[in-house]
SELOTOR-990257 format. One record per residue: residue number from 0; residue in one letter; x, y, z of N, C-alpha, C, O in turn. Coordinates in pm, whole numbers, plus 32768, in hexadecimal, padded with zeros to 4 digits. Example, Ala and Ser with C-alpha at 12.3 -4.5 7.8 and 13.67 -1.06 7.14 Angstrom:
<rs>
seq;type;nc1;nc2;nc3;cac1;cac2;cac3;cc1;cc2;cc3;oc1;oc2;oc3
0;A;8527;7DC7;830C;84CE;7E3E;830C;8528;7EB6;830C;8590;7EB4;834E $
1;S;8505;7F1F;82C4;8557;7F96;82CA;850A;8003;8313;853D;8072;8324 $
</rs>
This chain:
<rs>
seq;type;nc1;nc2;nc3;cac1;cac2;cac3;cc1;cc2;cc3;oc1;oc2;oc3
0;X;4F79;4237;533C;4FAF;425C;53BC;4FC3;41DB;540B;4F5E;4199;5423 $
1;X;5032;41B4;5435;5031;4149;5496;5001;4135;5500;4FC8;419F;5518 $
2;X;4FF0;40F0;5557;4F77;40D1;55BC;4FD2;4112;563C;4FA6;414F;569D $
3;X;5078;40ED;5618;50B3;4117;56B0;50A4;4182;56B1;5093;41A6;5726 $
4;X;509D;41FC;5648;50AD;42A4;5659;5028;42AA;56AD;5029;42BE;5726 $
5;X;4F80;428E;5641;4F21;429B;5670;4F02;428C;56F3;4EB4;42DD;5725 $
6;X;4F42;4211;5752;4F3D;41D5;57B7;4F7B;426E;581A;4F44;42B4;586F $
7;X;4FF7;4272;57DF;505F;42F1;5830;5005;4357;582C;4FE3;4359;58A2 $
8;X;4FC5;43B0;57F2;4F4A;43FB;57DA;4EE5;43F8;582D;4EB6;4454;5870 $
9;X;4EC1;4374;5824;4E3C;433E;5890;4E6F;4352;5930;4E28;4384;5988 $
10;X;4EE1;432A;593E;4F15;42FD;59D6;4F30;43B7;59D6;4EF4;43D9;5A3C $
11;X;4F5D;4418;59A6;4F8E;448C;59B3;4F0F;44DD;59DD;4F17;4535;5A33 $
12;X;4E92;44BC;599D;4E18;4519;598B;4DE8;44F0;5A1E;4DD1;4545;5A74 $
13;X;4DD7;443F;5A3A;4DA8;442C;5AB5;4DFF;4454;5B00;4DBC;4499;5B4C $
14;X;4EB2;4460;5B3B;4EE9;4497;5B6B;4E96;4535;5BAA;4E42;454E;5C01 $
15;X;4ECE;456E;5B65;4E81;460E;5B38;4DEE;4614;5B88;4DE1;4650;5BF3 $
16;X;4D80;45CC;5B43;4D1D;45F6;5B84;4D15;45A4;5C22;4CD5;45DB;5C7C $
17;X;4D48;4543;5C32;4D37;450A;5CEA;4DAD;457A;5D2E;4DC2;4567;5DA5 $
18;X;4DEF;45D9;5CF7;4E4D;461D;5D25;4E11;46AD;5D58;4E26;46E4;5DC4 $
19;X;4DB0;46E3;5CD6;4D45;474C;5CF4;4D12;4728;5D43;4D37;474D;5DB3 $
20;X;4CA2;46CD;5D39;4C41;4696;5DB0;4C8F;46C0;5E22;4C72;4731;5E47 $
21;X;4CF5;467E;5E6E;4CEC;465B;5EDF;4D56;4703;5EE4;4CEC;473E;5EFB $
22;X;4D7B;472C;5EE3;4D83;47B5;5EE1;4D46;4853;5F09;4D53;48BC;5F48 $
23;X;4CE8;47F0;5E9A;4C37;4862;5EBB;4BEF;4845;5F13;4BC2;48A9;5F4B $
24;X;4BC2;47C3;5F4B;4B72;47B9;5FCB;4B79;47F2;6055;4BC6;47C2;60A7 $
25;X;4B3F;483C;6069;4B20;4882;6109;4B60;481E;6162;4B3B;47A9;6165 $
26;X;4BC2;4850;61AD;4BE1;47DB;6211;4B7B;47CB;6286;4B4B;4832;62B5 $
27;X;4B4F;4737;62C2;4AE1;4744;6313;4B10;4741;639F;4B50;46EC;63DD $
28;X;4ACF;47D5;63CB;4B11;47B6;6463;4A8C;47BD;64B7;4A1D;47C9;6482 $
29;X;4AA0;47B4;6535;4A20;4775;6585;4A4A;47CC;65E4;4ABD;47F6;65DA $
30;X;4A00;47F4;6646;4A14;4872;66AE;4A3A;47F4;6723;4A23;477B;6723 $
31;X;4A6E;4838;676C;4A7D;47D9;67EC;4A43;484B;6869;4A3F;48C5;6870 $
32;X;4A18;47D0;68CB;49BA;4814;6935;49F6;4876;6991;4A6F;4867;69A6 $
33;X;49B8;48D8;69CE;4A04;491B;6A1A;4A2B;4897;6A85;49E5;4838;6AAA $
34;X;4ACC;48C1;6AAA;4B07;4860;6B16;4B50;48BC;6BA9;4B49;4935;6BBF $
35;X;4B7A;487A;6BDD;4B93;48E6;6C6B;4C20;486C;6C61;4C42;4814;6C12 $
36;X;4C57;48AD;6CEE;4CC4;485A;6D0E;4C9C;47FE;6D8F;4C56;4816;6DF2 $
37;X;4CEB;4785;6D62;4CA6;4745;6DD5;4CF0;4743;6E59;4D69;474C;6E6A $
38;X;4C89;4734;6EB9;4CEE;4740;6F44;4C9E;46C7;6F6F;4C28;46B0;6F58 $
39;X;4CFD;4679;6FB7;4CF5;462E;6FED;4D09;4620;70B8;4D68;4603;7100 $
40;X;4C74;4649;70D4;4CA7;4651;715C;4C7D;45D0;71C6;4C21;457E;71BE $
41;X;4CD8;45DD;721F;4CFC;454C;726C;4C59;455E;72F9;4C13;45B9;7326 $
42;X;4C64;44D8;7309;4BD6;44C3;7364;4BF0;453A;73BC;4C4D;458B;73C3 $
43;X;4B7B;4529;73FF;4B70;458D;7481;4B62;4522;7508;4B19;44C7;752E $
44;X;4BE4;4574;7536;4C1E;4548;75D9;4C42;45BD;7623;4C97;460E;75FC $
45;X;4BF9;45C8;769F;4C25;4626;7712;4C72;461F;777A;4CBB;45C1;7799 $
46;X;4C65;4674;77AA;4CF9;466E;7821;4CAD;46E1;7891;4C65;4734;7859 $
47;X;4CB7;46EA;7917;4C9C;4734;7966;4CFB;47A9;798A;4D72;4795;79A3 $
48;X;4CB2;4841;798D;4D22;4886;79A3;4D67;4880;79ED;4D40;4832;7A44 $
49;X;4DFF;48C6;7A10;4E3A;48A9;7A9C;4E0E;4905;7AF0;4DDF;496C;7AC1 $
50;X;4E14;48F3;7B7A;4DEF;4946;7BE6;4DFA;49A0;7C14;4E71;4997;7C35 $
51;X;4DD0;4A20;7C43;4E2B;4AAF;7C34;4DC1;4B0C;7C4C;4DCC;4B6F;7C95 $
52;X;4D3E;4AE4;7BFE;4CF9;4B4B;7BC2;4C5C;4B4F;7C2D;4C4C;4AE8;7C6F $
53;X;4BF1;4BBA;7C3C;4B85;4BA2;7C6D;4B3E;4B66;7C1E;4AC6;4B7D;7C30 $
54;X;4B60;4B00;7BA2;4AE0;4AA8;7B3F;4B40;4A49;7B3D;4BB3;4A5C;7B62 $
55;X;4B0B;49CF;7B0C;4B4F;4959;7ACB;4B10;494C;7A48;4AB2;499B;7A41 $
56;X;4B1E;4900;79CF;4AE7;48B3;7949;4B36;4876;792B;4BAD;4897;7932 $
57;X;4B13;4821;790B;4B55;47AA;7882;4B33;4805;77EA;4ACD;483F;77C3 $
58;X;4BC3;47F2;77A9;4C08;4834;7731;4C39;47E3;76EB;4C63;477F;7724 $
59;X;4C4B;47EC;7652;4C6F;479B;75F9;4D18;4751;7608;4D70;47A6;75FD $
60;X;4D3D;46E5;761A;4DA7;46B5;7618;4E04;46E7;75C7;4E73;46F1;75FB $
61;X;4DF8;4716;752C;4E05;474E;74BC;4E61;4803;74F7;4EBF;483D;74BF $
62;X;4E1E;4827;7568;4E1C;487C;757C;4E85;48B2;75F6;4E9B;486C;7659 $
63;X;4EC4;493C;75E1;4F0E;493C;7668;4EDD;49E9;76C4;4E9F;4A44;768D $
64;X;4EFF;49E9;7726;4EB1;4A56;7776;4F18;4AD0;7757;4F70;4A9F;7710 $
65;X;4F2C;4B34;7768;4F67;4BA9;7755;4F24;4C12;7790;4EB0;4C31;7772 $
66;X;4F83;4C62;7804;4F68;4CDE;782A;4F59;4D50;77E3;4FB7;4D86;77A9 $
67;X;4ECB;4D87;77E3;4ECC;4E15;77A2;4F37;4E48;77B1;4F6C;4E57;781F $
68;X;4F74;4E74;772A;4FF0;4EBE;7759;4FCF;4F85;7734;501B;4FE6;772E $
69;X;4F22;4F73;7722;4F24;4FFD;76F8;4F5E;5068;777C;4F89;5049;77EB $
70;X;4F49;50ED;773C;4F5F;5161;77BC;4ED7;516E;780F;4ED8;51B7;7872 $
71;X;4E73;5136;77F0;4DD3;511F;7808;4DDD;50B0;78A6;4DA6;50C7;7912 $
72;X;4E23;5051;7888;4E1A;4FE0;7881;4E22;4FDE;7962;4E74;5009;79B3 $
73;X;4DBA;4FA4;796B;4D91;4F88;79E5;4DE2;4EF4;7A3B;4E31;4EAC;7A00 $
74;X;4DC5;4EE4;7AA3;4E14;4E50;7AC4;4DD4;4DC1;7A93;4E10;4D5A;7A74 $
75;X;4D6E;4DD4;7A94;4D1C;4D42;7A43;4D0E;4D55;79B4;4CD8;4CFE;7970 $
76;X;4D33;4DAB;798C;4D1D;4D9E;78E7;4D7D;4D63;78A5;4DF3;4D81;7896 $
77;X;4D1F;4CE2;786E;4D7C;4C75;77EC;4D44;4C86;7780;4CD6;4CB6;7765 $
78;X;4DB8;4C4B;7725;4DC0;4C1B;769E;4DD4;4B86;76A4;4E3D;4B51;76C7 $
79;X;4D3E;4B32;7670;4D58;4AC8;7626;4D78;4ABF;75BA;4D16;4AC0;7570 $
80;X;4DFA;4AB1;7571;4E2F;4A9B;74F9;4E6B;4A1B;74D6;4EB1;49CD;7517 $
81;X;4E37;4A1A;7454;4E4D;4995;73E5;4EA1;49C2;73B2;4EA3;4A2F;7378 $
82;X;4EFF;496E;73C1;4F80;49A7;7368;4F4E;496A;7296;4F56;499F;7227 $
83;X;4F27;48F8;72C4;4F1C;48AF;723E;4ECC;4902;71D7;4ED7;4928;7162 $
84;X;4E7B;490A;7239;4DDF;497A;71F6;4DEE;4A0F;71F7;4D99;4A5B;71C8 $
85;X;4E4A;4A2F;7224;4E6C;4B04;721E;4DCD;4B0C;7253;4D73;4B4E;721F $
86;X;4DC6;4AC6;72B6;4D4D;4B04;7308;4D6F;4B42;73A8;4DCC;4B1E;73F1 $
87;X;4CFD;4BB5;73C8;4D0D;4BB9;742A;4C61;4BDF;748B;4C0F;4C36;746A $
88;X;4C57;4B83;74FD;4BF8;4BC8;755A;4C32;4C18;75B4;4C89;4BDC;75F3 $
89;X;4C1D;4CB7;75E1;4C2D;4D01;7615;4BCA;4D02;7679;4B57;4D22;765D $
90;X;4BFE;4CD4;771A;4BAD;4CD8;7769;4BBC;4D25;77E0;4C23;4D1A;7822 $
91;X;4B4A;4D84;7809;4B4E;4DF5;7861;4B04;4DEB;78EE;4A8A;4DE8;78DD $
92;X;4B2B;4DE6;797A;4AED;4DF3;79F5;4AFE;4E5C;7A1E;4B6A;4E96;7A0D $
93;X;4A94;4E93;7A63;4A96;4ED8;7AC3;4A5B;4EBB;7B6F;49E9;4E8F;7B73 $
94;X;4A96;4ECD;7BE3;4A43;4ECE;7C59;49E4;4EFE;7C79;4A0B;4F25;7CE7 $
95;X;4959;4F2A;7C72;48E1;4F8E;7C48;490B;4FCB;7D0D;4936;503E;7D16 $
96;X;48FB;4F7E;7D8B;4915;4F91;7DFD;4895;4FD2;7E19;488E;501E;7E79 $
97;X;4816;4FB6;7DBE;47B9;5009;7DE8;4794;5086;7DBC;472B;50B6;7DE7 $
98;X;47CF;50BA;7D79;47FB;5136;7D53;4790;5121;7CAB;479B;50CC;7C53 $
99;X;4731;5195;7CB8;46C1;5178;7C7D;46B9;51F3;7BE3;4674;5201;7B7E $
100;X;473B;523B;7C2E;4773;528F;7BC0;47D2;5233;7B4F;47C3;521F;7AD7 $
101;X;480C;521A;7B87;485E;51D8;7B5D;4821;5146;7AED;4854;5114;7A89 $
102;X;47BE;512E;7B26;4772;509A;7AC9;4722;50E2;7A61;46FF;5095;7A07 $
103;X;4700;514E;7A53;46D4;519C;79F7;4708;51E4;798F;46C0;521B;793C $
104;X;47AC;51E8;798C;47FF;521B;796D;4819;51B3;78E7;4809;51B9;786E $
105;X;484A;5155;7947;4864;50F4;790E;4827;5068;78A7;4854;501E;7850 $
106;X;4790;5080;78FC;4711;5054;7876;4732;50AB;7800;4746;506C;7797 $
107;X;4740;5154;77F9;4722;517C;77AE;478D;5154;774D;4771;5116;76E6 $
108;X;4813;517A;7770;4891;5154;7726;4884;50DF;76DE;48B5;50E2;766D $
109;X;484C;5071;7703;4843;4FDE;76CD;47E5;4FF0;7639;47FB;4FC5;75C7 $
110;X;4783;5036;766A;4727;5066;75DE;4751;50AD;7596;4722;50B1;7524 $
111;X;47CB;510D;75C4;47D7;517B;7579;486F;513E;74F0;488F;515C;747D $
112;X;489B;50E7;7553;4900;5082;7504;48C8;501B;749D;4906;4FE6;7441 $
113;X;484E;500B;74BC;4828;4FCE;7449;47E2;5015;73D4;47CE;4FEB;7362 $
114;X;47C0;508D;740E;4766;50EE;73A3;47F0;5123;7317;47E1;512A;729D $
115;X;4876;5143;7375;489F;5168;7315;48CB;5139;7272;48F0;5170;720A $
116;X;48AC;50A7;72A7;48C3;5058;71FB;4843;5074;71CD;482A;502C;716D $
117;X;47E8;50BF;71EA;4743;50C3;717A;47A7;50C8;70DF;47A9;507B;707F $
118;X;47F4;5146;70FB;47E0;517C;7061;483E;5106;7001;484F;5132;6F8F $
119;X;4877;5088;7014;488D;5059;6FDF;485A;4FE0;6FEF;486E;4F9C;6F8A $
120;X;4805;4F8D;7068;47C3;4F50;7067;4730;4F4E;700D;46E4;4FAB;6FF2 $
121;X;472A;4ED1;6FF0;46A6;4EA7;6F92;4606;4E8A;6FE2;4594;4E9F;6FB9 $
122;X;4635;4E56;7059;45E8;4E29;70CA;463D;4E2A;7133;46AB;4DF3;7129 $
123;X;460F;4E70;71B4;4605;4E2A;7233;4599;4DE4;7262;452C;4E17;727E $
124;X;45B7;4D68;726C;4536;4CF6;72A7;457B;4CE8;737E;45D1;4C9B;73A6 $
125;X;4538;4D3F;73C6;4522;4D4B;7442;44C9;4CD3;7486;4457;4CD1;7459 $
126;X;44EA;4C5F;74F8;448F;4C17;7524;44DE;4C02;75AC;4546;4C3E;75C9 $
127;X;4493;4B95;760A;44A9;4BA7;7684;44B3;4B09;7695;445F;4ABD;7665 $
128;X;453C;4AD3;76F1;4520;4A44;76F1;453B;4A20;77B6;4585;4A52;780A $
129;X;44D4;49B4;77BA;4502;4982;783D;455B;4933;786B;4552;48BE;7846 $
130;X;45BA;4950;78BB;4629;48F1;78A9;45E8;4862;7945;4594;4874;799E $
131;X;4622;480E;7931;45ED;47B9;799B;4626;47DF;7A18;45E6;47A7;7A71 $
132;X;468B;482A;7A4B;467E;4876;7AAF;45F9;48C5;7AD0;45DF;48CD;7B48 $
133;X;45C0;48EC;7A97;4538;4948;7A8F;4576;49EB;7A79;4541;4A51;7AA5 $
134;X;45E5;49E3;7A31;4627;4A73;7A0F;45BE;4A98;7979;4594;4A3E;7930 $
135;X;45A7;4B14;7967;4563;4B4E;78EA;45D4;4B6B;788A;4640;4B64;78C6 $
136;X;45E0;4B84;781A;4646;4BA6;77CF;4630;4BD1;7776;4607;4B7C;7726 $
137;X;4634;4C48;7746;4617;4CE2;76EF;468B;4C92;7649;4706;4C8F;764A $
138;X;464C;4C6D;75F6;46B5;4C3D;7594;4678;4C7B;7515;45FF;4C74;7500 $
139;X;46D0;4CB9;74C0;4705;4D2E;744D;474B;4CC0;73EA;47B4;4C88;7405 $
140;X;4712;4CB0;738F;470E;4C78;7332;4727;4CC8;7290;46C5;4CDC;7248 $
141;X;47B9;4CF1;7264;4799;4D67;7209;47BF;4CEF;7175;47E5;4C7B;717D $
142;X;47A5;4D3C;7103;47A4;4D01;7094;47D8;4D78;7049;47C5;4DEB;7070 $
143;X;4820;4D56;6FD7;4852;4DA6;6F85;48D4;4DD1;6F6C;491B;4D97;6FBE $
144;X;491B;4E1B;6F23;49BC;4E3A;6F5C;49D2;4E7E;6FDB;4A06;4EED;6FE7 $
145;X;49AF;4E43;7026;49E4;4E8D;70B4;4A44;4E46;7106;4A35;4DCE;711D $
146;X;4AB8;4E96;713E;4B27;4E61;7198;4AEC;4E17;71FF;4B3D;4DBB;720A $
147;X;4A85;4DFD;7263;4A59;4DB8;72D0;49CF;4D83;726B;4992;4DD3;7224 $
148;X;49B1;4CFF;7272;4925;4C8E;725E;48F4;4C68;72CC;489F;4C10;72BD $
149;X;490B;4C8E;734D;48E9;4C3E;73AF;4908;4CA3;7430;4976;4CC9;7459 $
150;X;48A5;4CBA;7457;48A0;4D09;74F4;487D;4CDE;755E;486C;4C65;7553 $
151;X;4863;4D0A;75DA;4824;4C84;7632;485D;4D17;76AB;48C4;4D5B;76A4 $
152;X;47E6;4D1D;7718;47E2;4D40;77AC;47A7;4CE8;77FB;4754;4C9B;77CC $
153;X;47CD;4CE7;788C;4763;4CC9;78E2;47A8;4D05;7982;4810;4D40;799F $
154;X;4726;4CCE;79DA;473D;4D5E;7A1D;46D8;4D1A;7A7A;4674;4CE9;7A46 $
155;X;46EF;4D12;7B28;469C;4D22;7B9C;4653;4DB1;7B9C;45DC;4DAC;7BB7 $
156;X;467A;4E09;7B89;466B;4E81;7BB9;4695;4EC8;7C2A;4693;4F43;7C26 $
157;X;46B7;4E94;7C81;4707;4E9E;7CF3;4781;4EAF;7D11;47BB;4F0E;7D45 $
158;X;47AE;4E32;7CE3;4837;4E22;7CD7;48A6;4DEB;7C71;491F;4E00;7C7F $
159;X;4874;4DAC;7C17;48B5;4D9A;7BB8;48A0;4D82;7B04;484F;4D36;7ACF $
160;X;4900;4DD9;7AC1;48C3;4E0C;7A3E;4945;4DDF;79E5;49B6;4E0E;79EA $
161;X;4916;4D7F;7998;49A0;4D2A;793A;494F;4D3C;78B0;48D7;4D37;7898 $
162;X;49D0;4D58;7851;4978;4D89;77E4;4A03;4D47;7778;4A7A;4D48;7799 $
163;X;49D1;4D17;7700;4A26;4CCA;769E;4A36;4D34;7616;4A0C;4DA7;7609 $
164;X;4A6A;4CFB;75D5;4A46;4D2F;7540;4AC5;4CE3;74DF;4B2C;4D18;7507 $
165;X;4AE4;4C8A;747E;4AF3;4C17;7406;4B37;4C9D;7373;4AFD;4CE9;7325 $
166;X;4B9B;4C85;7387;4C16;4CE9;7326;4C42;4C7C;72E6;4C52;4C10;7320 $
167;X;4C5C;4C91;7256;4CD1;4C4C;720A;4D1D;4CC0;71FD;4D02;4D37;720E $
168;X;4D88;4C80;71D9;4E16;4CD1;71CC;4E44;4CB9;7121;4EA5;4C76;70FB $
169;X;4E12;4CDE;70F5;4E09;4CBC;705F;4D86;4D1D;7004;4D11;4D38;701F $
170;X;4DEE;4D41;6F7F;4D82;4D6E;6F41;4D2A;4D15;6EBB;4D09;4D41;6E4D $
171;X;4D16;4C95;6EF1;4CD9;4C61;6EC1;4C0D;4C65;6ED2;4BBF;4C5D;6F31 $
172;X;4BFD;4C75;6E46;4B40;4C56;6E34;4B02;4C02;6EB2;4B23;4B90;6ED0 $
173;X;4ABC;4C3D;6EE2;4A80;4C11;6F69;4A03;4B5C;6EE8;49F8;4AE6;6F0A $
174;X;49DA;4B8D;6E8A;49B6;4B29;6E4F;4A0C;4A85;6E5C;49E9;4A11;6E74 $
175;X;4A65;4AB4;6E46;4AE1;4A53;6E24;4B0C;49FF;6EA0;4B39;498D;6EAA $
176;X;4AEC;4A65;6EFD;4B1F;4A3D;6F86;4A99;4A1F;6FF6;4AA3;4A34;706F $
177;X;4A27;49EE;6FBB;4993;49AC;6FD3;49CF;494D;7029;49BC;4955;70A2 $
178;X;4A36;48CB;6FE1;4A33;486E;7037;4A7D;4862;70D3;4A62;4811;712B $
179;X;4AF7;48E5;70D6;4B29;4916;7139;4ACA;495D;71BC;4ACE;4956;7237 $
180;X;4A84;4995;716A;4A36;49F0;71BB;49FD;498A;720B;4A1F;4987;7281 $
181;X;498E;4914;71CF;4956;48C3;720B;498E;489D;726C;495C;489C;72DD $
182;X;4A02;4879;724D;4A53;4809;72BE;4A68;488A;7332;4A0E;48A4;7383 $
183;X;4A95;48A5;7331;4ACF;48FE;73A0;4A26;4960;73E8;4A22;4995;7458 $
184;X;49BD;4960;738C;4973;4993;73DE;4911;4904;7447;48B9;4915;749B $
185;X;4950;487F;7414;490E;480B;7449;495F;483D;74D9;4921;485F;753E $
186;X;49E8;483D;74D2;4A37;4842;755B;4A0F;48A1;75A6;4A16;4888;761E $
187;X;49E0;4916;7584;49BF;496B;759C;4945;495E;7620;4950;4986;7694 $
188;X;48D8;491A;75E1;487E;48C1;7634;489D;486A;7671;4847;481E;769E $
189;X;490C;485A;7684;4934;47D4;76C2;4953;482E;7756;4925;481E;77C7 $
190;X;49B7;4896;771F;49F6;48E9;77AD;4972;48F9;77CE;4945;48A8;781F $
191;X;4921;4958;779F;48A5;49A6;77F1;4845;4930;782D;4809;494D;7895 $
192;X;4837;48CF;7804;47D0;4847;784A;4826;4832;78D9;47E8;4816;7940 $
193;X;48E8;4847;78D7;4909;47FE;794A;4944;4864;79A8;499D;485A;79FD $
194;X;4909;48B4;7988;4943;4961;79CB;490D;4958;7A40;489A;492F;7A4A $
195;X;4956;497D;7AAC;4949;495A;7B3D;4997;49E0;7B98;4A11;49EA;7B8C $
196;X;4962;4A27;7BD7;4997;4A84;7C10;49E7;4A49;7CBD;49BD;49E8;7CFE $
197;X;4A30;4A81;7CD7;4A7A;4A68;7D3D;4A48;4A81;7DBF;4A8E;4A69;7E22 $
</rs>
């Protein structure tokens, strides 16, 4: 037998089997980590509201004011909305004028607005903060798939009862949207620290 056939033989068999091999091997894949999308949000800068209203605060620059346009919708009630972020704070006054019915009414409603996310909330975490005005502030803290993460009252008792509540406009995983939430509930504290009644 000549050496070139044998050779042709040899090169055919190794052909053949590096051809099986790499054929048959499990391809190796590696899991990759859960990832989110990233958002990139810009510093935090405020702006003072404009004049009009019985409160003043400083509000996110990011952010623009909008009249309740509900059928609900009272003369001081705004919408702080982020356009960037499909966010919105929904913010509610009332004149109490003393009226002791009326501040009772309206405590209750504030609780009763936050009770209704239980059944899809994971936690409500409820606490109370002092603002350096020396205002108290009733703040609702929800977790889980729920449309509002963020609640917030406060209230003289007398005379004046402003009450918030933090909407996205999106049906995106409240998980996903952790780092949004943050930001906008920082501003959030920012209004209520510089909240000043008229």
């Amino acid at each position: 037998m000549p050496v070139s056939a044998s050779l042709r033989g040899l090169g055919a068999a190794l052909s053949f089997l590096l051809l099986a091999t790499s054929c048959s091997s499990a391809p190796d894949y590696t899991p990759k980590p859960k990832g989110y999308n990233r958002i990139d949000l810009p510093p935090h800068s405020y702006q003072q509201l404009a004049p009009g209203h019985p409160y003043t605060f400083q509000y996110s620059q990011q952010a623009r004011i909008l009249r309740d346009s509900s059928y609900l919708a009272q003369p001081h009630w705004l919408n702080i909305y982020y356009p960037q972020l499909h966010a919105n704070v929904q913010i509610t006054y009332a004149d109490l004028k003393g009226n002791q019915a009326l501040y009772n009414k309206l405590l209750e409603d504030a609780r009763k607005l936050t009770s209704k996310h239980e059944i899809k909330a994971t936690a409500i975490d409820e606490s109370t903060m002092k603002t350096p005005n020396g205002m108290r502030v009733s703040v609702f803290e929800l977790q889980g798939e729920v449309p509002s993460q963020f609640q917030f009252y406060t209230t003289d008792s007398t005379r004046h009862f402003f009450r918030g509540a933090l909407y996205f406009r999106t049906a995106t995983a409240n998980d996903s949207l952790a780092p949004v939430i943050e930001y906008v509930k920082q501003d959030v504290v920012k209004l209520l620290n510089t909240l000043k009644y008229q």
